[in-house]
C-alpha positions, 0 to 999 in steps of 0.5 A: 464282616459278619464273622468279627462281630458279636452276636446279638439274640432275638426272641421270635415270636412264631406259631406252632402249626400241629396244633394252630386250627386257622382260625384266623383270629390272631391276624384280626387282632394283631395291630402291627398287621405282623400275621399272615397266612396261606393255605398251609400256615400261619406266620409271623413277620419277624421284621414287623412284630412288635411284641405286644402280645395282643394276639396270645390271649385270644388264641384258644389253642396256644399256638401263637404262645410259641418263641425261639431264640435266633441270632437277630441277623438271621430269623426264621423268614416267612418262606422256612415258617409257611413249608414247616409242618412242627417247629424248630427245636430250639437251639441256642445261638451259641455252643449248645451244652452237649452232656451224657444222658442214661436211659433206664426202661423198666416195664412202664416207666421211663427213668433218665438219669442226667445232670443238667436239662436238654432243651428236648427234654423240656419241649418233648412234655409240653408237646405232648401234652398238646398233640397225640403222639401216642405215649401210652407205655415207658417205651413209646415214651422214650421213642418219643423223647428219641424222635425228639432229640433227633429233631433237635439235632437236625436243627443244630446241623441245619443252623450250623450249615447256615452259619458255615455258608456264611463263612463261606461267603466271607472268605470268597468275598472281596474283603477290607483293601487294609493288611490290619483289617484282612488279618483281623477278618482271617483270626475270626474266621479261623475261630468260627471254622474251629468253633463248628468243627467242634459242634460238628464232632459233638453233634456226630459223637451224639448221633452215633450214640443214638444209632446204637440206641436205636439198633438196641431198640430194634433189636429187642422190639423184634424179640418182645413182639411189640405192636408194628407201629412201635417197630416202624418207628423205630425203624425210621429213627434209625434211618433219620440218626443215619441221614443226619449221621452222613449230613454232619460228616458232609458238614465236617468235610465242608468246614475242613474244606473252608479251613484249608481255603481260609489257610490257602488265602492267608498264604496268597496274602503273605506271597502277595506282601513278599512279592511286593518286597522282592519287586521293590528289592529289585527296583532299587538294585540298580540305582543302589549301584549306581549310586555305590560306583559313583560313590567309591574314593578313587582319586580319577572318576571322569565324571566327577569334574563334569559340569553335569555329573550330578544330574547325569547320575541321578538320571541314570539312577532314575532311569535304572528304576523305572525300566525294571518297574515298566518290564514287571508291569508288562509281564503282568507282575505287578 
């Protein structure tokens, strides 16, 4: 199962679609033949690159220059790559480290205080840097830098969403016919279950911390009378944090869904193993019987001078076993 193995990392090479301008010289000079396009996008083929990076230099935008880290099982396929209008945040393909940052707007400068790095804040400058985003002043920056924290955001519940139907499927799916096996799988799947519901809550902790962000920027946007476009995108900060806000508690109310599944199939297994116990309880009862009667020390027992009183009560033993075994399998008890 999926669930009980290590994950291995991959670093796809993909391309950033705001800033490529289909030139078309990427997929003449990739000798893999990895790039492909369509009337949207152009991609990379995860499973035919090869990584010689003969197609970097000659791109007179950097846009092929774009990597993600991504489990190796699953890769950005070429279908999510052609719908994209930017590129995924990057996610590790852990735990992502979720730590407190402060905010600090004075006139034209933005100050945040922290004490380790957010991968939104090392993708937000270089994307700025690329493509118009209208950071002018210390408060579009920071609208900016929120827009893209959200955007990280999204992408960690949307790769946790996949990871969560993953375990999904192995639960529902037919599992290892050995008890050890079926125990081993369940541990693991407990364990996912738990580390999601983590992430989960971290991610739902951030969030709600950002819609009170968000509500504050409203509200002093409104009094300080800035420009309607920094209201408005305010605004639709504020409606993404609350879409994502209701996906991460769907999310949450899905994970618990699928432990209390994972729990539920434990039980079947271990009402399974004392069902077949009990049976073999009751199929034995009777020769044990049997076999007590016959083997009581009274001096008179008939059958003990008959000439076939052995094999007499090792048939009515027999026979004893076999016709409760025959009416639990009629009724469909075994």
């Amino acid at each position: 199962m999926s669930a009980s193995q290590a994950v291995e990392v991959l670093r796809q090479h993909l391309i950033d679609p705001e800033i490529c301008i289909r030139c078309n010289t990427c997929e003449e000079t990739c000798p893999a033949h990895a790039i492909s396009h369509d009337s949207r996008n152009y991609v990379v083929d995860a499973a035919k690159c090869n990584f010689c990076n003969d197609c970097i230099s000659p791109c007179p935008t950097g846009a092929i220059d774009s990597w993600r880290q991504v489990d190796k099982a699953k890769p950005y396929a070429l279908v999510e790559q052609l719908a994209w209008d930017s590129l995924p945040a990057q996610t590790e393909v852990d735990d992502p480290l979720m730590s407190p940052v402060t905010f600090a707007l004075a006139g034209n400068r933005l100050i945040t205080i922290r004490y380790h790095e957010p991968k939104a804040f090392k993708t937000f400058p270089l994307r700025a840097e690329k493509v118009a985003t209208g950071c002018t002043s210390g408060d579009t920056i920071l609208i900016g830098l929120l827009e893209a924290i959200v955007d990280r955001l999204a992408d960690i519940l949307e790769r946790a969403g996949r990871d969560v139907e993953a375990i999904s499927r192995d639960i529902f799916e037919a599992r290892s016919t050995k008890a050890s096996k079926r125990n081993r799988d369940f541990q693991e799947l407990l364990k996912g279950i738990g580390r999601k519901e983590d992430l989960a809550s971290s991610v739902r902790d951030s969030l709600i911390s950002l819609q009170r962000l968000a509500g504050f920027l409203a509200h002093v946007a409104a009094q300080a009378k800035m420009s309607k476009d920094v209201r408005a995108r305010i605004k639709t900060l504020s409606r993404d944090v609350l879409s994502l806000a209701d996906h991460a508690t769907f999310l949450s109310q899905k994970i618990s869904f699928l432990l209390d599944a994972t729990l539920g199939m434990i039980s079947i297994e271990q009402n399974a193993i004392i069902k077949i116990f009990s049976v073999a309880a009751v199929i034995f009862l009777p020769p044990t019987l049997v076999a007590s009667i016959y083997g009581m020390n009274f001096d008179i027992i008939p059958e003990l001078k008959w000439e076939f009183g052995y094999p007499f009560a090792i048939g009515l033993m027999v026979v004893s076993a076999i016709l409760p075994f025959w009416y639990f399998r009629r009724r469909g008890w075994l």
